[in-house]
Steps between C-alpha positions, in 0.01 A plus 500: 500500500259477226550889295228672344151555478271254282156518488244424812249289385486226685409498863796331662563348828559789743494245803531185608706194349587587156587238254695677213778846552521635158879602468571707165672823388334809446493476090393172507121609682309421242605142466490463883188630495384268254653206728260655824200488239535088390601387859179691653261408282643121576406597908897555571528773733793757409666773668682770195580878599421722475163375518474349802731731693274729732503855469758632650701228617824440518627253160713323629312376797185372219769329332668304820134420639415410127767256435468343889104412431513408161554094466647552130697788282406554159805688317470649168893465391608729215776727424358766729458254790824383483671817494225604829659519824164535664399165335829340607439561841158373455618185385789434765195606790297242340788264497601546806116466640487121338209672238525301147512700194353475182669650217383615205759619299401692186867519343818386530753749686733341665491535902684647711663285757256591796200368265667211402592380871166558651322367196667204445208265614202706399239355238538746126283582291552582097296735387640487161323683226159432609559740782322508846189361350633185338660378840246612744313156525871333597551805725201438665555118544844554663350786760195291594746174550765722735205679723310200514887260613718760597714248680536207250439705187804446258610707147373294188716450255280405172517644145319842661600566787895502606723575765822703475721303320272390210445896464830558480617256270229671260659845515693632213833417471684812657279411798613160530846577510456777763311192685767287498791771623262520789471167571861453479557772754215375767593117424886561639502211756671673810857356581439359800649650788891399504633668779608360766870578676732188354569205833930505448473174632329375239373723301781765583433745161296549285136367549309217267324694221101471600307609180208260525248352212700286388394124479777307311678265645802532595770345318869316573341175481304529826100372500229752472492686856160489655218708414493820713178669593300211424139531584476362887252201624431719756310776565676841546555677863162678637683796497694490208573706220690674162601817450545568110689796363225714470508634127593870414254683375738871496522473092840459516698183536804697675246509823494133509759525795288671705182303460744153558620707763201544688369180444825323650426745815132428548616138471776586757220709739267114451812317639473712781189298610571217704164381446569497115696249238604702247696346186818648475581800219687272273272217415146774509738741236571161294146560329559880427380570150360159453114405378496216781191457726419647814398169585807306358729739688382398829506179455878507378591727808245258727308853654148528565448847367667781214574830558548728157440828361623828378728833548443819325801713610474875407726708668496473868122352481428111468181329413536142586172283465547160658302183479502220747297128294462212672744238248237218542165662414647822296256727718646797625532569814573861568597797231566837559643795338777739692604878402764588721820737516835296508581670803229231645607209332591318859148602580324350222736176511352417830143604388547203243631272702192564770246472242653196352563341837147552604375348178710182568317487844879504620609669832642816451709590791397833652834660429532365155474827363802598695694195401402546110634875584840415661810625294347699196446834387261739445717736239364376182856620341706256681216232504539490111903508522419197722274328248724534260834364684230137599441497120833445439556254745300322251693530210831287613834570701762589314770851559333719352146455592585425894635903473245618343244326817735685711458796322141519503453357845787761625281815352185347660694534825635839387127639500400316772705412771314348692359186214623227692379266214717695252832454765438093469507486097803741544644275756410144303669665190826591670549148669436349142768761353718437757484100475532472145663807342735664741863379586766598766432796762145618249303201643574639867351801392193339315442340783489794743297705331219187497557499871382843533214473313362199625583658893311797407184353330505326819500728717241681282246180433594255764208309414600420175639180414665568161725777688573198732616237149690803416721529823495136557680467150700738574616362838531166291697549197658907575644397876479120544324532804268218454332503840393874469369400143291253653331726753415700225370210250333398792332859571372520155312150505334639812388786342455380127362129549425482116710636306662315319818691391546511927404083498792492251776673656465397802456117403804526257721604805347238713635248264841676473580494870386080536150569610383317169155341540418857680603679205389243238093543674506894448605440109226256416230713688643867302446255178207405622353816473750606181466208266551676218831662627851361347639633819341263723646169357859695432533554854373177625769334284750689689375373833477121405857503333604641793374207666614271240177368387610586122238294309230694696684833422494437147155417456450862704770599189249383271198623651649844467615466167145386365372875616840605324628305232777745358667579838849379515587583850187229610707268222839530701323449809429197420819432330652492801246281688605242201841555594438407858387209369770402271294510184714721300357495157156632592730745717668592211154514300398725791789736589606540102275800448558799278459733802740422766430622842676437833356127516604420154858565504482396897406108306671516225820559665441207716328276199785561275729411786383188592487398062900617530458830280663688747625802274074494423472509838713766582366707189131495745683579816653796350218631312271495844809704679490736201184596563426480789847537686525493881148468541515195327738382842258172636497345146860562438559268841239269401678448134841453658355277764401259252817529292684411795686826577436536817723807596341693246171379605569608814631863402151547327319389773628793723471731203119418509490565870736801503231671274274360558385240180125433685587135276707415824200478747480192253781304718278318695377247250687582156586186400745641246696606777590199693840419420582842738282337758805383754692844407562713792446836312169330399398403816551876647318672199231212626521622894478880358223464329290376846246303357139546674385203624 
């Protein structure tokens, strides 16, 4: 809101389109009213309270009606504006209403991180020492050329007039380094979502690393992998689009959960759309804190349209202001501003998704709103325990962090029983705990506990097809029942069509139990719509070892490891594929990381076998059963297997299924595991585990 009084004497615009909203704080009058005075007398139409507020109307209602008919803001920045809330909230309406600003700055305080987001692509003004006066002609040249091209009208960057960063880079020192400690802090590039529960059957623990941006090429001797996210030939979906992190606007960077958080849901509430393609979290969360084009983004995620914005969080109250542009012209499409308790957050999730829907000309169903609904929570408390157990998920799978997600996901249950959403992450967590850090009778227990979650967020949100992954997993890798884990899988692609983390699962099983060219279709269309996701190409290198088409799994092995260069569990992946093959020194090259994991010392056991260093060998095979023990059972038989000890291949084999190891469901087509292929005791862990056909 634009403070103060200032003097009255010019006759402003009271009605009618307006071309210029005077935004300015209250000690600054005079120099705003010297700014009314030059544009006027150059026929530019202004609106500047109090002036041309009626008596007795309400201020803030002038202001909204002000900014929505005027075609450009004129802002006078100094150190009182930038310290104004009320002009703060007159630039983010003006933002948020597509209205370009002209700034004319008349020092140099540094801005707070609201002004510097929304007025990162407005044209400035210097008024240097000349003051008002000595930059009105320029002023008035960049007004007339915005009201006159509102649409095409771009910031000019000559000696006089600069954008943001040229003003920054002539601030004082101090100022510069408190611009570059923000710019570190908003430029963190998001690690890429990691989670996902670890395939035993290949993966069985821990899961690749999947912190993307990186664009080396791998190394171990292999060619440069292909390019992902390349710009397509084609054009993009009809109904296509992004959702980017929308950027957090609370003033402090310990909030950034929440507005990731709510961006990964409205993303989620999108999915819900069966009309919709929606690129998946990972690759739209890949540009976080980058300065890469609206335009350029689309094209590398192959959508038609780009859906950003901000949260303000402030207690219990959000302001999120969302912008929907069209990636091939760069119009807009549809902005709007929401103020809403968190208690209506499900609410206002499905109010985006209509509006956004509608301005796609896509067809909403006519109970999407109760779909976009299903599972959540309307107590804002356990809503942000929620948020902040998903932000984790982010940030790898390792002990420590997979019990802290439990702990936050447990106390969103705790204070809302009913968050059926909240019993899935709780559920996902304990089947990863379970598989990869519990031995003996504890991985029983793991698992039973995951089975009553994901049973009760069923029975509270049978609709929703992550509680459906969750149980299926648990059927899968908890029980061995792989033909109830199927029903499940297959429940959640019915209700989830595109999502990909469903697509994943449920093709990675596919490929475990035989069904590969089923399997290997539901990988390449989650990628599809996830190029940017390590993930993606990890899992489909499972599923075509599994089918013994190693040359094609590690070119998925490189694929991944050109999103992430530095992960060695994608490196032992493909380690083994070489060792499949027989080439043993770019196994070697592969498997001999620095960071072992459960595929490392699984290949180097073998590698080192097959070169005769067999007390090398045995120094891998007893470092894995140090840390992992029992739960390390179906890689102990597949080790011994290839050594040629079958007996004690064979006593680790039941181990895994006496657990159960979920790396046993692996049977079918592990070819590390054929010399126990005529066995007796293999052939009745084989009839046990009733493959579906």
């Amino acid at each position: 809101m634009a403070e103060g009084g200032g003097e009255q004497q010019m006759a402003g615009a009271r009605s009618g389109t307006l071309d210029a909203f005077i935004s300015y704080a209250s000690p600054d009058a005079a120099v705003a009213n010297a700014v009314v005075r030059t544009l006027e007398l150059n026929r530019i139409k202004c609106w500047i309270a109090p002036r041309d507020v009626p008596a007795g109307a309400p201020y803030a209602d002038g202001i909204i009606r002000a900014i929505n008919g005027s075609k450009a803001i004129v802002l006078v920045l100094s150190e009182h504006a930038v310290s104004s809330p009320h002009v703060a909230k007159e630039v983010e309406r003006a933002s948020s209403k597509r209205r370009p600003i002209v700034v004319l700055r008349t020092d140099t305080t540094p801005l707070t991180p609201t002004l510097e987001y929304f007025l990162s692509e407005s044209q400035w003004i210097e008024a240097g020492a000349g003051g008002v006066d000595a930059a009105s002609a320029r002023l008035v040249e960049a007004v007339q050329r915005l009201i006159a091209h509102p649409t095409s009208a771009k910031p000019d960057h000559d000696a006089d007039s600069v954008n943001l960063v040229a003003a920054v880079s002539a601030s004082p020192p101090a100022n510069q380094q408190r611009k570059l400690l923000l710019a570190a802090v908003i430029a963190v590039v998001a690690v890429v979502f990691i989670y996902f529960i670890i395939d035993k059957s290949r993966p069985t623990k821990h899961p690749p690393a999947t912190v993307a941006g990186s664009a080396q090429t791998p190394d171990s001797g292999v060619g440069p992998a292909k390019t992902i996210g390349e710009e397509s030939a084609t054009a993009p979906p009809p109904h296509s689009i992004a959702v980017l992190p929308f950027v957090n606007m609370s003033g402090d960077p310990k909030q950034e959960y929440f507005s990731d958080g709510l961006s990964e849901e409205l993303l989620n509430s999108l999915v819900a759309i069966p009309d919709l393609q929606v690129a998946a979290r990972t690759s739209s969360f890949t540009f976080k804190g980058t300065n890469v084009d609206v335009a350029d983004i689309a094209r590398k995620l192959h959508v038609g349209a780009v859906l950003e914005g901000s949260v303000r969080k402030d207690g219990n109250q959000v302001r999120i202001t969302a912008q929907l542009i069209n990636a091939a012209t760069g119009f807009h499409l549809w902005s709007h501003t929401y103020d809403r308790d968190l208690k209506n957050v499900l609410t206002l999730q499905a109010e985006i998704a209509t509006a956004v829907t509608m301005a796609l000309k896509a067809t909403l169903l006519a109970d999407a709103a109760a779909i976009i609904e299903i599972g959540g929570t309307q107590n804002p408390a356990a809503f942000d325990a929620y948020l902040r157990g998903k932000t984790l998920e982010r940030k790898g799978f390792n002990r420590e962090n997979a019990l802290a997600k439990m702990a936050l996901f447990e106390e969103a249950i705790r204070l809302d029983p009913k968050f059926a959403k909240a019993l899935v992450g709780a559920a996902l967590e304990q089947v990863g705990y379970a598989n990869n850090y519990s031995n003996g009778p504890e991985i029983r227990s793991w698992f039973k506990r995951a089975r009553e979650n994901a049973e009760k967020a069923i029975s509270l949100a049978p609709e929703l097809g992550e509680a459906h992954v969750a149980m299926g997993m648990t059927w899968e890798r908890g029980y061995l029942d792989l033909a109830r884990a199927q029903t499940e899988y297959e429940r959640a692609l019915a209700l989830s069509p595109n999502d990909t983390n469903v697509l994943m699962r449920y093709g990675r099983f596919l490929a475990t139990i035989g069904r590969t060219e089923e399997g290997l279709a539901k990988i390449r269309r989650a990628i599809a719509m996830d190029q940017l996701n390590p993930r993606g190409y990890a899992l489909l290198s499972f599923a075509l070892s599994d089918a013994q088409r190693y040359r094609e799994a590690i070119d998925a092995n490189n694929r991944a490891l050109h999103l992430d260069f530095d992960s060695s569990d994608l490196k032992n992946a493909r380690g083994l594929n070489y060792l499949m093959l027989g080439e043993l020194q770019s196994a070697r090259e592969s498997c001999e990381t620095k960071k072992r994991d459960w595929q490392g010392w699984l290949c180097l056991a073998i590698l080192y076998d097959r070169l005769h260093r067999r007390a090398d060998a045995e120094i891998e095979r007893a470092a894995m059963q140090a840390e992992f023990g029992e739960g390390a059972a179906y890689q102990m038989a597949e080790i011994y297997a290839q050594w040629g000890e079958i007996p004690k291949a064979l006593d680790w084999l039941e181990t895994a299924y006496r657990l159960p190891d979920a790396g046993v469901i692996g049977v079918k087509l592990d070819p590390l595991v054929d010399p126990l292929r005529k066995e007796p005791r293999f052939r009745e862990i084989e009839r046990k585990l009733n493959f579906p056909n």
